[in-house]
BADO-691460 format. One record per residue (C-alpha): residue number from 1; residue in one letter; z, y, x. Coordinates in steps of 0.5 Angstrom, whole numbers, plus 500, padded with zeros to 3 digits. Each point is the difference from the previous one (the first is absolute). Last residue first. Layout:
// BADO-691460
k=NUM r=A z=Z y=Y x=X
...
//
This chain:
// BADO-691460
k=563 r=X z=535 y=079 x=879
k=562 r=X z=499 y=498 x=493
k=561 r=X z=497 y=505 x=495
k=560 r=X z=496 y=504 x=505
k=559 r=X z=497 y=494 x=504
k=558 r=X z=498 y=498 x=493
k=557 r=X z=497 y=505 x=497
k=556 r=X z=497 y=501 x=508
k=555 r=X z=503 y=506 x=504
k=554 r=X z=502 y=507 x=497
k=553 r=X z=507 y=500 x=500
k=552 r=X z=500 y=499 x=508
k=551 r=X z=497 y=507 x=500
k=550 r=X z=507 y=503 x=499
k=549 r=X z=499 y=508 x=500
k=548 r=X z=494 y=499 x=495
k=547 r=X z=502 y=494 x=496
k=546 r=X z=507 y=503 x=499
k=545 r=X z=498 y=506 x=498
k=544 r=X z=495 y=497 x=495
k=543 r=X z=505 y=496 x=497
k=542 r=X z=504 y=506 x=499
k=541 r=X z=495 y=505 x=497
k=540 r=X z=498 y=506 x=503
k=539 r=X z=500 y=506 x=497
k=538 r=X z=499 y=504 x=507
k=537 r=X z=502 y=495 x=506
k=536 r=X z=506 y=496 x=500
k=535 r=X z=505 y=500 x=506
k=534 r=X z=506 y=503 x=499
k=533 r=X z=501 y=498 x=492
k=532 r=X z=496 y=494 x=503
k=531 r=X z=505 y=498 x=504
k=530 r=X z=506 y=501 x=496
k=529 r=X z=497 y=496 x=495
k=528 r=X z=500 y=494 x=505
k=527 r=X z=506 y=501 x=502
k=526 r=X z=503 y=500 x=493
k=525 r=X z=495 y=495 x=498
k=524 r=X z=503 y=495 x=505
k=523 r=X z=508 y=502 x=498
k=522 r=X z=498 y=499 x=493
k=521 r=X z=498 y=493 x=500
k=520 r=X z=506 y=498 x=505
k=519 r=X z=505 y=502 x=495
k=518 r=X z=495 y=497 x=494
k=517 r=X z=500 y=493 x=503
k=516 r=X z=495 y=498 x=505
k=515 r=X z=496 y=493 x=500
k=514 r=X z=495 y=503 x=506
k=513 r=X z=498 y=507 x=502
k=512 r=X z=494 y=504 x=502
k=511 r=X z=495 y=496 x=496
k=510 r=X z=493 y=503 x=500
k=509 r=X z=497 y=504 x=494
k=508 r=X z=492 y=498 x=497
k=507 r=X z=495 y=505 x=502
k=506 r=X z=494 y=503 x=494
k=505 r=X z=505 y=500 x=493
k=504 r=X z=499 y=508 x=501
k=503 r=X z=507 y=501 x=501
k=502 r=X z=499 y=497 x=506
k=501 r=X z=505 y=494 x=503
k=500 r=X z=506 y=502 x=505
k=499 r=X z=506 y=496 x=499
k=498 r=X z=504 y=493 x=498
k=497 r=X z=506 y=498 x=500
k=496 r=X z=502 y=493 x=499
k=495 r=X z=506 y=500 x=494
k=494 r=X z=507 y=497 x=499
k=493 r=X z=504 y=501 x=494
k=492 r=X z=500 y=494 x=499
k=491 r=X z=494 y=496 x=504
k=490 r=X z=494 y=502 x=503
k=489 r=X z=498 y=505 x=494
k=488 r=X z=493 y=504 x=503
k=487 r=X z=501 y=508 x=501
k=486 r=X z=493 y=503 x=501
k=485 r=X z=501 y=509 x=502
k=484 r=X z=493 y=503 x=501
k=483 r=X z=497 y=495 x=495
k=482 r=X z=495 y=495 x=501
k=481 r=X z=505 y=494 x=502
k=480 r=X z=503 y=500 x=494
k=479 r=X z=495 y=498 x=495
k=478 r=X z=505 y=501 x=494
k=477 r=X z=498 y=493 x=499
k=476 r=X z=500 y=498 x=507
k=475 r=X z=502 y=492 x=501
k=474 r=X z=506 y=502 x=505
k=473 r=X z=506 y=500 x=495
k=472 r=X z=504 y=504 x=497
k=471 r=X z=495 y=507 x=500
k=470 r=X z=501 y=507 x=502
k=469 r=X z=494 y=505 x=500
k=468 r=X z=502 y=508 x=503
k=467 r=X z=494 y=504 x=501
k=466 r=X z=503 y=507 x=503
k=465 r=X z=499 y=506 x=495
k=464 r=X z=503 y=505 x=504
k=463 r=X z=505 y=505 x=495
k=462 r=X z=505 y=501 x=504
k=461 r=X z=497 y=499 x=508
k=460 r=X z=507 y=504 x=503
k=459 r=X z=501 y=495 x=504
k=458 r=X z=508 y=499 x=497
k=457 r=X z=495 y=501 x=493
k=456 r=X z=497 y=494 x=502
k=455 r=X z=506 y=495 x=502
k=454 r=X z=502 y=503 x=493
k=453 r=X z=494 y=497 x=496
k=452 r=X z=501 y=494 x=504
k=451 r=X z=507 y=499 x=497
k=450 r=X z=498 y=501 x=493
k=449 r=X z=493 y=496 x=501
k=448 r=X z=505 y=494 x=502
k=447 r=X z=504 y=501 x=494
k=446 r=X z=493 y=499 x=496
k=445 r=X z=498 y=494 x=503
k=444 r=X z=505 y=496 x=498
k=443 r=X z=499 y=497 x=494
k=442 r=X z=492 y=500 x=501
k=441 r=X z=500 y=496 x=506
k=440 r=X z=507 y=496 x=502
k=439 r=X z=499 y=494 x=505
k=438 r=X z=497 y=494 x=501
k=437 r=X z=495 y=499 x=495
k=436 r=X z=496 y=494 x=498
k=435 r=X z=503 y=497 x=492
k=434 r=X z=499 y=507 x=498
k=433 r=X z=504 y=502 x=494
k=432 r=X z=508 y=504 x=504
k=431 r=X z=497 y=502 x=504
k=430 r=X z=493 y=502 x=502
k=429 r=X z=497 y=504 x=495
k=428 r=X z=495 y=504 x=506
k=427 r=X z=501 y=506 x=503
k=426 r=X z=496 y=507 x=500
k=425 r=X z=501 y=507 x=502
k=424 r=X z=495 y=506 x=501
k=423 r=X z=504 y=504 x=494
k=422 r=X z=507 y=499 x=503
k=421 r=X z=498 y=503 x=507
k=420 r=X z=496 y=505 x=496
k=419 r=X z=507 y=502 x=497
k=418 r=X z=501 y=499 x=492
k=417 r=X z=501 y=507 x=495
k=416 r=X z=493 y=501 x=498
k=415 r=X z=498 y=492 x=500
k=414 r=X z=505 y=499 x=495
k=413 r=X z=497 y=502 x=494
k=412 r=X z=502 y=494 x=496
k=411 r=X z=505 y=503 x=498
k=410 r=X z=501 y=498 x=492
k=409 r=X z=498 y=507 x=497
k=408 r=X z=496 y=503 x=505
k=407 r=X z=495 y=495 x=501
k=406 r=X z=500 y=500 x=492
k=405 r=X z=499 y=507 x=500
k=404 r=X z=495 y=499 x=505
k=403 r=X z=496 y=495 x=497
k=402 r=X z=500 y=504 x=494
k=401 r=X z=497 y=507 x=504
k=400 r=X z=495 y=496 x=503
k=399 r=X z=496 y=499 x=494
k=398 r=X z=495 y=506 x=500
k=397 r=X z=498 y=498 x=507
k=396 r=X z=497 y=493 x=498
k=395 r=X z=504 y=495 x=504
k=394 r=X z=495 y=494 x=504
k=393 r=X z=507 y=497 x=503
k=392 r=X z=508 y=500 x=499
k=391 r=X z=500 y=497 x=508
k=390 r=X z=506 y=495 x=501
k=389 r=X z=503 y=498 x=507
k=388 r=X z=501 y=494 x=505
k=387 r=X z=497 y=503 x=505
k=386 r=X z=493 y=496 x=498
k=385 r=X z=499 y=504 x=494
k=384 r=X z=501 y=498 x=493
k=383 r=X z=496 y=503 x=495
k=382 r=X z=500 y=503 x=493
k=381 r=X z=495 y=501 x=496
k=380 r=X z=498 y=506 x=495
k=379 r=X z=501 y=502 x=493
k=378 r=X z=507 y=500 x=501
k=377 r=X z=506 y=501 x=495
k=376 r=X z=503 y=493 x=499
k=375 r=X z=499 y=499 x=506
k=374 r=X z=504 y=506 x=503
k=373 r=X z=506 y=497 x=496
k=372 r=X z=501 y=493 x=503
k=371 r=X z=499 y=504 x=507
k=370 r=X z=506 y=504 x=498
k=369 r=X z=504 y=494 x=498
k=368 r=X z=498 y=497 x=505
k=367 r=X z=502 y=505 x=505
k=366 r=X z=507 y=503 x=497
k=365 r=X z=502 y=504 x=507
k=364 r=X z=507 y=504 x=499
k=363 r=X z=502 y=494 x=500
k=362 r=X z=496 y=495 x=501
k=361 r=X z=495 y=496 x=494
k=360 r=X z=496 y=495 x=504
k=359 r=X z=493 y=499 x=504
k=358 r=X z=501 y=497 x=507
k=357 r=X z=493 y=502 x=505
k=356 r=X z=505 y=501 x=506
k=355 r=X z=502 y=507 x=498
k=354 r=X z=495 y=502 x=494
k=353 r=X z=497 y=507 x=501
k=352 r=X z=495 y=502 x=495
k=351 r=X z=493 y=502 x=501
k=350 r=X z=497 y=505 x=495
k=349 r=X z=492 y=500 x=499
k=348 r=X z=496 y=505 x=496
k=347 r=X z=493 y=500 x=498
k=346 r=X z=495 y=505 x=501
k=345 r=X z=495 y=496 x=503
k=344 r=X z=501 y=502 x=507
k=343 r=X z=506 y=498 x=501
k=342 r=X z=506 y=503 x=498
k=341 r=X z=508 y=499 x=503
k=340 r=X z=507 y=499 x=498
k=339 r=X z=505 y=498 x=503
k=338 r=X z=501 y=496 x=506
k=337 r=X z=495 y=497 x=505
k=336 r=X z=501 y=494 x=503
k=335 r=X z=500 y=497 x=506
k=334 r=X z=494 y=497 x=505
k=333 r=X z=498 y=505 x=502
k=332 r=X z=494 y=504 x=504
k=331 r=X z=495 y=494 x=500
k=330 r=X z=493 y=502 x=503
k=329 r=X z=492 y=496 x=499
k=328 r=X z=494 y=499 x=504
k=327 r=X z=496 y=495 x=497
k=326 r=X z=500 y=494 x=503
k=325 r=X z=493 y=496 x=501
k=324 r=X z=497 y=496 x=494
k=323 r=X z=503 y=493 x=499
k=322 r=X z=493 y=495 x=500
k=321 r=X z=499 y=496 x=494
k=320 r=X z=499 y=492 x=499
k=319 r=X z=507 y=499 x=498
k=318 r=X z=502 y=494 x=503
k=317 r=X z=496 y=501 x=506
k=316 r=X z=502 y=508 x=501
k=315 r=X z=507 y=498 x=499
k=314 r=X z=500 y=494 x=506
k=313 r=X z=497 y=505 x=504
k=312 r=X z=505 y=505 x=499
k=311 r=X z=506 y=497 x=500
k=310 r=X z=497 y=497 x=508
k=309 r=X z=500 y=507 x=502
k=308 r=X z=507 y=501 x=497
k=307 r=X z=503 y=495 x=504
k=306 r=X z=501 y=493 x=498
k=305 r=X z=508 y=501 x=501
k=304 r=X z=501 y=506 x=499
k=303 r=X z=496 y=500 x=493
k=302 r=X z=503 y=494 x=499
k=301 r=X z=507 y=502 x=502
k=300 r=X z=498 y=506 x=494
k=299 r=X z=498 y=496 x=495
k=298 r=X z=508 y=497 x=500
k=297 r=X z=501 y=492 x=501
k=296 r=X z=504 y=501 x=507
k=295 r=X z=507 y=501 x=496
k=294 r=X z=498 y=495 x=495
k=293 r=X z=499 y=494 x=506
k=292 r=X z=494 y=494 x=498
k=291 r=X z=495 y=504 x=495
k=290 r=X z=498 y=505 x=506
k=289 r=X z=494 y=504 x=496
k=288 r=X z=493 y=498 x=502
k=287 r=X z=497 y=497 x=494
k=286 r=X z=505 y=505 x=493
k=285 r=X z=499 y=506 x=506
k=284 r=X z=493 y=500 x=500
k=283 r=X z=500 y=498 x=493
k=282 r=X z=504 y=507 x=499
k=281 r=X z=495 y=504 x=505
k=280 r=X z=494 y=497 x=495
k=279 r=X z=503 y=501 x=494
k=278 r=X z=503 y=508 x=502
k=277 r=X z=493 y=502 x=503
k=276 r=X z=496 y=496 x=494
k=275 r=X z=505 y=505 x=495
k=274 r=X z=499 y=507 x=503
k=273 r=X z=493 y=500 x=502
k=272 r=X z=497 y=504 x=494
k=271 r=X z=505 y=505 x=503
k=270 r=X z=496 y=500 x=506
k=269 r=X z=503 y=497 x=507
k=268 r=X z=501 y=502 x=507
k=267 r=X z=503 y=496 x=506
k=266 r=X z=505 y=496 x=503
k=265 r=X z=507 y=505 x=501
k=264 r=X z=505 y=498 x=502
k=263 r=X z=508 y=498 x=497
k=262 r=X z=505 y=502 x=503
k=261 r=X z=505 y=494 x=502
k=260 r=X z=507 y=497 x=499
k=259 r=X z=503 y=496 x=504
k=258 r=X z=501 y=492 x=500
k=257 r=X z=499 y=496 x=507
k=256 r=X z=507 y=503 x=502
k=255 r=X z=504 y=496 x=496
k=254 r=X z=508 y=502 x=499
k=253 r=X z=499 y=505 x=494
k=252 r=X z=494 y=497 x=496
k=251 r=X z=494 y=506 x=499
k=250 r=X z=496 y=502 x=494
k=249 r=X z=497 y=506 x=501
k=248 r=X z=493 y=499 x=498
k=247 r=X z=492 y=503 x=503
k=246 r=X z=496 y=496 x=501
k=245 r=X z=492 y=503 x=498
k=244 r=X z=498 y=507 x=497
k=243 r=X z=493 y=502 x=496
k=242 r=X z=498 y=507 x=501
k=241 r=X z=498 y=502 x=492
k=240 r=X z=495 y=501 x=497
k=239 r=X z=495 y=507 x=497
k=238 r=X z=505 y=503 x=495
k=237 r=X z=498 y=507 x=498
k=236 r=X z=503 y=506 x=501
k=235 r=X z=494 y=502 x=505
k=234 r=X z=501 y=494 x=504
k=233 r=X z=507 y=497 x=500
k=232 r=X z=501 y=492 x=505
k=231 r=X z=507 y=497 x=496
k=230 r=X z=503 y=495 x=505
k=229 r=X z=501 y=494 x=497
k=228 r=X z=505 y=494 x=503
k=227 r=X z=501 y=493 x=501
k=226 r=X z=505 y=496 x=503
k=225 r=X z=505 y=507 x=499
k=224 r=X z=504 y=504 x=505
k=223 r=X z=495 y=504 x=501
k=222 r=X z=498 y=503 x=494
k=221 r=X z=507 y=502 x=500
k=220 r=X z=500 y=502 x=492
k=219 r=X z=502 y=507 x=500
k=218 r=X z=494 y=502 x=506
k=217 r=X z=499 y=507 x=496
k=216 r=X z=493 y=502 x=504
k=215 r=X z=497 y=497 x=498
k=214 r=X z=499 y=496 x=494
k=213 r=X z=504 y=493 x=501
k=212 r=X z=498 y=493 x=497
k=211 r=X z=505 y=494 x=502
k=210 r=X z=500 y=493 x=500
k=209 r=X z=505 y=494 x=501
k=208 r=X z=500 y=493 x=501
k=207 r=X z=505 y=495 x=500
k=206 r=X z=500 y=494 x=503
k=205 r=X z=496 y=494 x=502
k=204 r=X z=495 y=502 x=494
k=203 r=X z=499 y=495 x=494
k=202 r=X z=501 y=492 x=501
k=201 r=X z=496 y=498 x=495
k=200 r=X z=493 y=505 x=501
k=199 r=X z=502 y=508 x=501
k=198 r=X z=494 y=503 x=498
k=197 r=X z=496 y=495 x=495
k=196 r=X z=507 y=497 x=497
k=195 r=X z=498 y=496 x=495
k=194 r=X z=504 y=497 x=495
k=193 r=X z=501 y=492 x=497
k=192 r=X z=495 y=499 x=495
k=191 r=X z=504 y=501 x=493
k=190 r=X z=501 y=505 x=499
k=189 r=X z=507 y=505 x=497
k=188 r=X z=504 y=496 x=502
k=187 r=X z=506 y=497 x=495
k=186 r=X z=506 y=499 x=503
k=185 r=X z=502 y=508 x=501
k=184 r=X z=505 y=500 x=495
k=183 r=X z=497 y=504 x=494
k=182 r=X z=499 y=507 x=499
k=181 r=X z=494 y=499 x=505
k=180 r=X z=502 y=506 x=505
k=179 r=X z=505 y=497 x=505
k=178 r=X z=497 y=492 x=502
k=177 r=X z=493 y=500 x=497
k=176 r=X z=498 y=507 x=502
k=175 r=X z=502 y=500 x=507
k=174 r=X z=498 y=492 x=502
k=173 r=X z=492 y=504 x=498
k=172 r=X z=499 y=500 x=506
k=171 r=X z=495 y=505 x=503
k=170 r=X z=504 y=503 x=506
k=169 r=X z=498 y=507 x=499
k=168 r=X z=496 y=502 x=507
k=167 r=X z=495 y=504 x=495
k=166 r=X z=505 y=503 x=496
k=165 r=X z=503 y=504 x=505
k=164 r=X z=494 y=501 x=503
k=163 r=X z=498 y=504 x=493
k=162 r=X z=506 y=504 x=500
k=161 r=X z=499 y=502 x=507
k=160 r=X z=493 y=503 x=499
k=159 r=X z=502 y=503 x=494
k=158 r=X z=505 y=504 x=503
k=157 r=X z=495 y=502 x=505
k=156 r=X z=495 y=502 x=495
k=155 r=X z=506 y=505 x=497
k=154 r=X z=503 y=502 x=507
k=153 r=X z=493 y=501 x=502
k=152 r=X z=499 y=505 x=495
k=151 r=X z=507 y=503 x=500
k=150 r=X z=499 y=502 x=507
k=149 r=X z=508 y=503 x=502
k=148 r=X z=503 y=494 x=499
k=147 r=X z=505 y=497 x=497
k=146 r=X z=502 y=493 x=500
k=145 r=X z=497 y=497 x=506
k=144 r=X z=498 y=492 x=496
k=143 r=X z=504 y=493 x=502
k=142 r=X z=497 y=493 x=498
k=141 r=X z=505 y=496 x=497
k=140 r=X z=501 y=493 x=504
k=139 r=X z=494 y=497 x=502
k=138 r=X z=502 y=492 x=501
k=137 r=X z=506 y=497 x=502
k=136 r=X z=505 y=501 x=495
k=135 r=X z=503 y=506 x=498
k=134 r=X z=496 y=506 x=495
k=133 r=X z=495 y=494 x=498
k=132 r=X z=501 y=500 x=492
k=131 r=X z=505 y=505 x=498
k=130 r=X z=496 y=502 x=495
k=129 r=X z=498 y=507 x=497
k=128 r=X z=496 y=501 x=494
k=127 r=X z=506 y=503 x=494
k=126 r=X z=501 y=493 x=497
k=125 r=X z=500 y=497 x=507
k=124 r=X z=506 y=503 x=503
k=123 r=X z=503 y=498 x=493
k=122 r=X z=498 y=493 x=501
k=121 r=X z=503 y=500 x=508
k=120 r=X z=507 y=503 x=497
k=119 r=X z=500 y=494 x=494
k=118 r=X z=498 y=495 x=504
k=117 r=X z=505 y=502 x=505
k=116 r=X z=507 y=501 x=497
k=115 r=X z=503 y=493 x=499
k=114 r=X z=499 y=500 x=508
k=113 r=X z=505 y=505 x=500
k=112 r=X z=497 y=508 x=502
k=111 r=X z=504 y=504 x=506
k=110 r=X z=495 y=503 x=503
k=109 r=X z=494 y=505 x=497
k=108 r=X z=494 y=500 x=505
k=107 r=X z=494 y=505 x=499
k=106 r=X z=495 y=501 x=505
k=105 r=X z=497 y=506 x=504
k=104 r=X z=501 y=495 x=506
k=103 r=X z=505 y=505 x=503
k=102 r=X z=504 y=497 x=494
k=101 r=X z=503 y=504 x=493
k=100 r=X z=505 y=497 x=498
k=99 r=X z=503 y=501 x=491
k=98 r=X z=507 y=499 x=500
k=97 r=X z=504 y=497 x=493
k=96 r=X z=501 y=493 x=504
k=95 r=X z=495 y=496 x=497
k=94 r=X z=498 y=498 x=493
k=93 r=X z=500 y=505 x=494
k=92 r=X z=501 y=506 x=506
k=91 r=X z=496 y=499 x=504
k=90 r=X z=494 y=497 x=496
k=89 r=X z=500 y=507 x=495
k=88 r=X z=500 y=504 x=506
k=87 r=X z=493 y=496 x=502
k=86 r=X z=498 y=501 x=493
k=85 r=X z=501 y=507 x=500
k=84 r=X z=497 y=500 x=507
k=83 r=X z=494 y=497 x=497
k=82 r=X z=499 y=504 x=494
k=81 r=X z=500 y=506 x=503
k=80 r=X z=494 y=496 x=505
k=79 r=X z=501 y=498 x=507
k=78 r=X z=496 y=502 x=507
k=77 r=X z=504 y=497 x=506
k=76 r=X z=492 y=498 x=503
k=75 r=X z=501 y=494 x=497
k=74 r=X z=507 y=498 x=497
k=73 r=X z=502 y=493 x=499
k=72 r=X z=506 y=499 x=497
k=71 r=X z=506 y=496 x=505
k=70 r=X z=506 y=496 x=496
k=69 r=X z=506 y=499 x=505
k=68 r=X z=504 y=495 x=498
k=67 r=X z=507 y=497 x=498
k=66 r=X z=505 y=495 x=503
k=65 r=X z=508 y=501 x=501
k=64 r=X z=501 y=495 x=504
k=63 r=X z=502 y=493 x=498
k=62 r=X z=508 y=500 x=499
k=61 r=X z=506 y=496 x=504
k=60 r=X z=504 y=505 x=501
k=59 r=X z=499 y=502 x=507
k=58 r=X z=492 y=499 x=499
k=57 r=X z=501 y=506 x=495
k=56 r=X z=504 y=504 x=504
k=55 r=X z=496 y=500 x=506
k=54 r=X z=493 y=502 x=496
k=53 r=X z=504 y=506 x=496
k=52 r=X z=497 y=504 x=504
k=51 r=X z=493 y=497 x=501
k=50 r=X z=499 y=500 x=493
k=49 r=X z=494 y=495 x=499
k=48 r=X z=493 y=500 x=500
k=47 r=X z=494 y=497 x=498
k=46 r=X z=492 y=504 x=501
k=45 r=X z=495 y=500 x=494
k=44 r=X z=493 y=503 x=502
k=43 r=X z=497 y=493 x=497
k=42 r=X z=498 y=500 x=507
k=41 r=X z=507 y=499 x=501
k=40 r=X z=502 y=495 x=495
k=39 r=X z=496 y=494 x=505
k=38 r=X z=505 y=501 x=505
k=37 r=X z=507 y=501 x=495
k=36 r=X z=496 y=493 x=496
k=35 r=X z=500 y=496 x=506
k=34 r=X z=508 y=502 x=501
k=33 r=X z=501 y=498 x=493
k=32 r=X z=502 y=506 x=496
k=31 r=X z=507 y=503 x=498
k=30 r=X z=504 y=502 x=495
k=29 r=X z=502 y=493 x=498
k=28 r=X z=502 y=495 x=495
k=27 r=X z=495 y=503 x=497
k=26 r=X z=494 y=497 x=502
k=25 r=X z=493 y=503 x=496
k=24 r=X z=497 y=504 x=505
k=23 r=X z=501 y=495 x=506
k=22 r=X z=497 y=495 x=496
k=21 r=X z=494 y=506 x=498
k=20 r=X z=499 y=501 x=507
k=19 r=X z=499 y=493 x=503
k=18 r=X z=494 y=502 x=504
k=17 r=X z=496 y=505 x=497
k=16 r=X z=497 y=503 x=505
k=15 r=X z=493 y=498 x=500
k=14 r=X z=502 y=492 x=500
k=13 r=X z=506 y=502 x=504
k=12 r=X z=498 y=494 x=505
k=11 r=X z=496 y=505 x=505
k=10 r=X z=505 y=506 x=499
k=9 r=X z=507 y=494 x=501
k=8 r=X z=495 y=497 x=506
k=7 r=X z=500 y=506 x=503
k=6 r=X z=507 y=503 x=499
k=5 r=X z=502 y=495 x=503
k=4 r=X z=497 y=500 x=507
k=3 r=X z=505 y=506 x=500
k=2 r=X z=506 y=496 x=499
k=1 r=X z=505 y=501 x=495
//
């Protein structure tokens, strides 16, 4: 499909309903038009296949083993006991009995037959989620730091992210006709054709993300997102946010003109201003984005394009205000923090390892079972973390001693007994479900931490917590090219290594070897881990040592990520 497609199937969608319920309601096949797998995506809904049995099913004359991947919104990751009940309840009523926690602080559930849909989004609806907007080309969920130490301006902040979320929600009411009207989706729900005031007929140009950090835990990578939100404290109080422009990973294999880029910052602004600051960047984006080729579509080759002084004139005309002038602000870490933690109004907090964000039952670890357990006793919320992990948040003191039988009976404390190496990973789903990759993820990862973690004891560095993100293709959504250690799928079994970000999330890494196989891959890490075990300074983190003693790492974004 051409990338001029995808704007004419948006302009003739007739806001996004397209000929969805026909493809609904074809059972002579598992599958959806090819129109209708386009339109799907801002429904939060992706078609896949099984890639493993993808060969054999062609050789024996058989369609492809077709399912999908359902994605629930989620603002700021918080979500109710009655949610995560519900979620669990989805997964294993209708998709594949695992529950995917994403670096987006989404649910995903894989495996769902198309038959299955309408039932899965209206039970998502039944307990006030949606899907609605979690793909497509629109704002996609709005991202939150999970826990901070400054509970105040963790809860305005929240708020502020969940009302953004809701302001830049597609308007249609295609959503409700087609999944939640208990009918067949034919009967509109009005009359008068639909009115998009943000995103017009044609939506977005492509996807955009948003961010909101509070120093100094950076989880989110303010800086690889469109638009960002830097929380500015005054005396324990939210006084604004330092407002972040272009930053994204996506990257094709081959294409020089594609690279990833760290957002900028453009200005200050209150948090009255939250919502015309992310209108009026959308609308910029919406007018001046590159609608005629998808990989220069992006906010941030606008941005580079047109420049940031050129954004801010242009912001200021449509808005009618000024940005203020950034205010000073620090990131220590992107990771997460494990255990449990108080903050300062006495309640308790305990964040959970979930390898690669893929909730199940394993020996020895039953974490959905466990999971589904503790929602049923709390009184607080959960939250999913932009590390592909859980926190059991807004915890009384006097309830902790339940949460900690049930972690203690099912497993889930695997945070204590996990090196650092492994805590700090990150990988996307990759084979056998999405239809982009090129290489192995979430599957493999894991075997390939094993060996590092002997490269590091021959170093005598056990116990480093160097950042290690893989995923199966170049677009980025284990933001790869912001760790210490980024490994991205060229072909099977085949990777780009790249080395020397900030663990702050404030430098992106460099390219140090091309479609390299595992053998290769640990012979480039062995040499590099024995230079810093030699050479770094005090505590220094790996991608600092690799920055301070190689200053080629440090160049332009996209210098650093392709020379």
């Amino acid at each position: 499909m051409s990338k001029f497609d995808v704007e004419k199937i948006k302009t003739g969608s007739n806001a996004l309903r397209g000929t969805l319920v026909d493809s609904l309601a074809d059972a002579a096949t598992g599958a959806i038009s090819e129109e209708d797998t386009q339109l799907s995506k801002f429904h939060g809904i992706y078609q896949q296949d099984d890639r493993d049995v993808r060969e054999e099913r062609r050789q024996r004359y058989l369609a492809p083993d077709h399912s999908f991947m359902i994605r629930a919104r989620v603002p700021g990751g918080v979500c109710t006991p009655e949610q995560w009940l519900a979620m669990d309840a989805i997964a294993n009523t209708w998709a594949n009995g695992t529950l995917r926690l994403t670096t987006r602080q989404a649910f995903q559930f894989h495996g769902v037959l198309k038959g299955d849909l309408r039932p899965s989004l209206q039970a998502i609806d039944a307990v006030l989620m949606d899907t609605l907007a979690a793909c497509g080309d629109v704002n996609r969920n709005v991202m939150c730091t999970t826990l901070p130490e400054l509970s105040a301006v963790h809860r305005d902040t929240v708020a502020a992210a969940d009302a953004l979320s809701a302001h830049l929600s597609p308007q249609t009411t295609a959503y409700h006709e087609i999944w939640l009207d208990r009918g067949d989706g034919r009967e509109q729900v009005v009359s008068a054709p639909d009115v998009e005031p943000i995103y017009g007929k044609t939506y977005l140009p492509r996807k955009f993300k948003v961010a909101f950090a509070i120093p100094p835990q950076n989880d989110v990578d303010v800086f690889a997102h469109d638009l960002g939100y830097v929380a500015v404290e005054d005396n324990g109080q939210l006084a604004g946010f330092n407002v972040t422009v272009g930053g994204g990973m996506g990257v094709t294999h081959g294409d020089p003109a594609t690279y990833p880029l760290l957002a900028q910052v453009l200005g200050f602004c209150t948090p009255d201003q939250v919502n015309a600051v992310g209108e009026t960047i959308v609308t910029i984006q919406r007018d001046f984005g590159d609608r005629s080729n998808r990989k220069h579509a992006r906010f941030k080759y606008t941005v580079e394009d047109h420049g940031l002084e050129w954004l801010r004139e242009e912001f200021e005309r449509r808005a009618g205000f000024a940005l203020g002038k950034p205010r000073p602000h620090v990131f220590t870490d992107t990771g997460d923090r494990y255990g449990w933690q108080e903050t300062e109004d006495g309640r308790w907090h305990l964040l959970l390892f979930i390898q690669s964000g893929r909730i199940a039952d394993h020996a020895g670890a039953r974490q959905l079972t466990g999971l589904r357990e503790i929602a049923k006793v709390l009184k607080g919320e959960f939250r999913l973390t932009p590390n592909q992990n859980v926190a059991i948040a807004n915890v009384a003191a006097e309830d902790r001693d339940a949460i900690d039988a049930i972690i203690r009976e099912h497993g889930l404390d695997t945070h204590e007994r996990l090196s650092p190496l492994r805590l700090r990973a990150l990988a996307c789903v990759a084979l056998p479900t999405c239809s982009l990759a090129m290489a192995e993820a979430e599957r493999y990862l894991p075997d390939l931490l094993g060996k590092v973690e002997g490269l590091l004891s021959r170093h005598d560095l056990d116990g480093e917590g160097i950042g290690v993100r893989m995923t199966g293709c170049p677009n980025g959504c284990a933001r790869p090219y912001l760790s210490e250690i980024g490994l991205v799928g060229k072909a099977p079994g085949h990777y780009n290594l790249h080395l020397g970000a900030a663990v702050d999330g404030t430098r992106l890494n460099r390219m140090v070897g091309e479609n390299l196989d595992e053998q290769e891959i640990l012979a480039v890490l062995d040499d590099w881990l024995g230079r810093f075990a030699k050479g770094r300074s005090g505590g220094e983190p790996f991608g600092d040592f690799i920055a301070r003693t190689h200053p080629e790492f440090t160049g332009a974004p996209k210098e650093a990520a392709h020379a």
